[in-house]
C-alpha positions as CSV (number, residue, x, y, z in Angstrom):
1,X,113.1,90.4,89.3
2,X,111.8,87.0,88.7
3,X,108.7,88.5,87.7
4,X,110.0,91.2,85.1
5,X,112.0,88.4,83.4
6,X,108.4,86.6,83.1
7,X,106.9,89.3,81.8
8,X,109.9,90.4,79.2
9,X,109.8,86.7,77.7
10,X,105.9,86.7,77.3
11,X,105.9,89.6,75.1
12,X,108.9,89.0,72.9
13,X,106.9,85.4,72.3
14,X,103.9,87.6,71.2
15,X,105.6,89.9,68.9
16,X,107.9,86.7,67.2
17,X,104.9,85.3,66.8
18,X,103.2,88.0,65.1
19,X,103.2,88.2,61.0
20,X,104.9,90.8,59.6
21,X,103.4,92.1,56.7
22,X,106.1,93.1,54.9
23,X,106.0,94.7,51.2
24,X,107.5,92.7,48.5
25,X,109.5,94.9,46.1
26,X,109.2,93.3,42.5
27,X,110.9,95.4,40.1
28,X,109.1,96.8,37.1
29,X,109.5,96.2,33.6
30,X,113.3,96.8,32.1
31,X,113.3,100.0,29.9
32,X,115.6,100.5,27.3
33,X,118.4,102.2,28.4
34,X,119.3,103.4,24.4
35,X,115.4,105.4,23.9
36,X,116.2,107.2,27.1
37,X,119.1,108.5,26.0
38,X,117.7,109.2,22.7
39,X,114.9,111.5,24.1
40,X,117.7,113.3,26.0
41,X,119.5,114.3,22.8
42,X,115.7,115.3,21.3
43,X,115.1,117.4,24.5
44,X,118.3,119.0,24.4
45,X,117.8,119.7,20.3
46,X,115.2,121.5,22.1
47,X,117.2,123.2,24.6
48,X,115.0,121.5,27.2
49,X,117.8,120.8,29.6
50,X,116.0,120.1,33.0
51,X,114.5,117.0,30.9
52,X,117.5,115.8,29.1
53,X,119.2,115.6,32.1
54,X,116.5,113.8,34.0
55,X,116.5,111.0,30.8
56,X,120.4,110.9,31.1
57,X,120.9,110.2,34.1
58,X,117.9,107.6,34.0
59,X,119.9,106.0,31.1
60,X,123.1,106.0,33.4
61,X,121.5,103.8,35.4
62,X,119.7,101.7,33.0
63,X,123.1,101.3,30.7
64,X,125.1,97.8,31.5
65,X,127.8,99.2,29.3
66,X,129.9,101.2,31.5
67,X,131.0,103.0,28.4
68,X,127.9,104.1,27.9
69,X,126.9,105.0,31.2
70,X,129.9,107.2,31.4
71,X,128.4,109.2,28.7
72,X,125.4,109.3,29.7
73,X,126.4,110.9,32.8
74,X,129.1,113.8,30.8
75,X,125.6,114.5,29.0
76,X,123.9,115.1,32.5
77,X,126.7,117.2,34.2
78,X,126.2,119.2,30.8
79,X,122.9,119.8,31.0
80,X,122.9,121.0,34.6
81,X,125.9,123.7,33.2
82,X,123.6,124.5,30.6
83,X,120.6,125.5,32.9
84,X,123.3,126.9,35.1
85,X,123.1,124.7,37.5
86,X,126.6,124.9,38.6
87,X,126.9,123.4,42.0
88,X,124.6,120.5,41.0
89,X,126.9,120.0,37.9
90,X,130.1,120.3,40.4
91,X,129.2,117.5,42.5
92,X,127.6,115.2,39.4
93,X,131.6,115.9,37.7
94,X,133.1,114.6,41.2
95,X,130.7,112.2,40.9
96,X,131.9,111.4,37.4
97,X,135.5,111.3,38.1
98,X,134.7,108.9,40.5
99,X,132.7,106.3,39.0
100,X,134.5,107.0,35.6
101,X,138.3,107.6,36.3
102,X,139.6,105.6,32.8
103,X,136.3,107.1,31.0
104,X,137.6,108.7,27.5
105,X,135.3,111.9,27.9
106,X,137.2,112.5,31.0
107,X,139.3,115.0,29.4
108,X,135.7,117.0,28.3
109,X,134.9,116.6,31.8
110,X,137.9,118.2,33.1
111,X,137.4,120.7,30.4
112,X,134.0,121.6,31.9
113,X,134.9,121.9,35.1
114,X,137.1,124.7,34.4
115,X,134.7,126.0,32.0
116,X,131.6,126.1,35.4
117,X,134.0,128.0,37.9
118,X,134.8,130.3,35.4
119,X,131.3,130.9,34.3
120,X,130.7,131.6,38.4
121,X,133.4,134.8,38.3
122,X,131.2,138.2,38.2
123,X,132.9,141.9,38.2
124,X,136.2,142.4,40.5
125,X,134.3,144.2,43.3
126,X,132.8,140.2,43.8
127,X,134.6,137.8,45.9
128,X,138.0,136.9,44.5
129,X,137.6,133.3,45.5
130,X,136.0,132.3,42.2
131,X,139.0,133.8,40.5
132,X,141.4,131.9,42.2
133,X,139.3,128.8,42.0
134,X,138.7,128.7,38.2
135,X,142.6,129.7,37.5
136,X,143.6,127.2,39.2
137,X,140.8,124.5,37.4
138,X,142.1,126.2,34.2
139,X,146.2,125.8,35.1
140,X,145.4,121.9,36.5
141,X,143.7,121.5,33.0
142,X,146.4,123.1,31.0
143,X,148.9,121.2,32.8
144,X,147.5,118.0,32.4
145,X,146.5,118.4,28.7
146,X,148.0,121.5,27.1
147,X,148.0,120.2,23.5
148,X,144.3,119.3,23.7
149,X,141.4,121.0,21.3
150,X,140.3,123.1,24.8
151,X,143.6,123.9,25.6
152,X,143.4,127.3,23.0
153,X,139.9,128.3,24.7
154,X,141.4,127.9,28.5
155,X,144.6,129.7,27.3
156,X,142.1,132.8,26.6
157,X,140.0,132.3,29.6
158,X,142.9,132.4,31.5
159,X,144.3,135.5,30.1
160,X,140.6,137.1,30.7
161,X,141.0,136.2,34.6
162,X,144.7,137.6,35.0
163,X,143.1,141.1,33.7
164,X,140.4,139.9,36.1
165,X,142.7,140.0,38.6
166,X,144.4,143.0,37.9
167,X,141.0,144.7,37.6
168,X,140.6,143.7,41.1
169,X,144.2,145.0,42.1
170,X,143.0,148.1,40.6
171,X,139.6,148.2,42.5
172,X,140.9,147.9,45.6
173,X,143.6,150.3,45.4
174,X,141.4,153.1,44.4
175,X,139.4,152.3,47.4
176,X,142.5,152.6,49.8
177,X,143.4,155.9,47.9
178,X,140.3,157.3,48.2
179,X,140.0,156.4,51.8
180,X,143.5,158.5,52.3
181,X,142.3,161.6,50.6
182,X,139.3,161.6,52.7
183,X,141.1,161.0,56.0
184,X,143.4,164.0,55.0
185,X,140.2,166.6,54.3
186,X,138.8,165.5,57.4
């Protein structure tokens, strides 16, 4: 026993002992946070998307101004809904409302949330989850700000998923009626 605590101290001595070459982070040269976000707006003049939104988020975290780093991050989420890149602009938006609840594009960012889940509905043979999901985006949104300038659009929208809805109604009881006429032949 003796022995093994011998041994044990011995080698943690060695490896105290021993330099550690560790690597020394020195951080590079401070880029300006306002030409970032300036060849974001060029590459989306260009529709160039994937690239705006790698230069806005890069001036979200080069911005000191929280006001502008807010921005910078709306511009990102749309971006990523402009390549469709819907779940990746779902969690940046969560993302957003987190870091940014008092931000004044909050309302946009609402806005576009209800404006992704609706652009994920398909036909009414789909799933109906994404109907439900984006009526109830578009209800919370109208509820919170029915007087807004998006208001009008989600008021449409939501009228397009009712008859969504219905379509779906429709599609499944001509399957169960269908089903009964050939049940009856056979």
């Amino acid at each position: 026993m003796l022995r093994f605590f011998y041994s044990l101290l011995i080698v943690s001595l060695f490896l105290g002992c021993s330099k550690k070459n560790e690597p020394i982070y020195t951080p590079s040269e401070r880029v300006d946070p306002y030409k970032i976000y300036s060849e974001g707006l060029e590459a989306m003049k260009v529709n160039d998307y994937f690239f705006a939104n790698k230069k806005f988020e890069e001036a979200e975290l080069n911005f000191t101004d929280i006001n502008l780093a807010a921005k910078s991050a709306i511009m990102s989420v749309f971006c990523l809904y402009g390549i469709n890149f819907y779940s990746e602009a779902l969690e940046n938006l969560e993302r957003y409302f987190k870091l940014y609840p008092a931000d004044r594009y909050l309302m946009y960012g609402h806005y576009l949330e209800a404006i992704i889940y609706f652009e994920e509905i398909s036909d009414e043979k789909r799933d109906l989850k994404p109907l439900i999901k984006s009526l109830d985006k578009i209800n919370l949104f109208l509820k919170k700000y029915p007087n807004s300038e998006y208001a009008l659009d989600l008021k449409f929208k939501k009228d397009l998923i009712r008859n969504q809805l219905a379509a779906k109604e429709m599609y499944v009881a001509k399957h169960y009626i269908q089903t009964q006429i050939a049940n009856k032949r056979t």
